[in-house]
N, C-alpha and C positions, 0 to 999 in steps of 0.2 A: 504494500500500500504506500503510496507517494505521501512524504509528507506536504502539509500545506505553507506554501511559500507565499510571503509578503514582500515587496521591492518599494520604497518611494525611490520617485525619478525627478529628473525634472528633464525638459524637451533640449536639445541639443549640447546633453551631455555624454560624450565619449563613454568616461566608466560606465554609467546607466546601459549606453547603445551593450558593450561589450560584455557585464552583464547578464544582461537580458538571453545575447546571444547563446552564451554559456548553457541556461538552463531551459533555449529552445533546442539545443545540440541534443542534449539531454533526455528531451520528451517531457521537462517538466513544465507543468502547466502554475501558474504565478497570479497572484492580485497585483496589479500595479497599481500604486496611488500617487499620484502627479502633483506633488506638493508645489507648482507653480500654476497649475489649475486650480488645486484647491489650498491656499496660503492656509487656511485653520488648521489643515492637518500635521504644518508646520512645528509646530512644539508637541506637538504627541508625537510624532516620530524621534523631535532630540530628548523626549524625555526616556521613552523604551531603547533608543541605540546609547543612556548612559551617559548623555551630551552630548554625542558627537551633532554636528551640523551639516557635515556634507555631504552628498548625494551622489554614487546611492548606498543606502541602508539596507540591507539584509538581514530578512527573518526567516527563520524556518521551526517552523510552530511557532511557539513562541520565543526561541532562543536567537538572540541576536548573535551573527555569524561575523555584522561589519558590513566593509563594503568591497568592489570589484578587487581589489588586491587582496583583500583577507577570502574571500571566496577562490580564487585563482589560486595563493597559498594550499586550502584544503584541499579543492581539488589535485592538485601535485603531490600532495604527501598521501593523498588517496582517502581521505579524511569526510572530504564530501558526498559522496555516493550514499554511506551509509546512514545519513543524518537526513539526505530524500528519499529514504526508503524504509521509512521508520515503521 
């Protein structure tokens, strides 16, 4: 069973586009929440990634993973597969 993944993004950012891409490679299916469409979503997201502010944020369930480099890290260390297939 796939776990259920969260992304905020915002539009014409690179980490978000790459990403994204990662866990379309994948077959995972994601909520995106466009924290420049929707600015209130803004502080709920730095409050669940721990303060961070920049975009994108990574959840999977509810564990924050981080963003496009801390996602890329697990994948490589093989870390990732089994945290989407919880």
């Amino acid at each position: 069973m796939m776990s259920q993944v969260t992304i905020y993004t915002k539009a014409y950012c690179p980490y978000c586009v790459r990403a994204k891409s990662v866990l379309d490679n994948k077959g995972v299916s994601y909520t995106e929440l466009r924290i420049d469409e929707q600015p209130e979503l803004r502080p709920q997201m730095i409050e669940r990634a721990g303060g961070r502010s920049t975009v994108p944020q990574i959840f999977i369930g509810e564990r924050h993973i981080g963003g496009c480099d801390d996602m890329l890290a697990l994948d490589a260390s093989g870390q990732l597969d089994p945290l989407l297939h919880k």
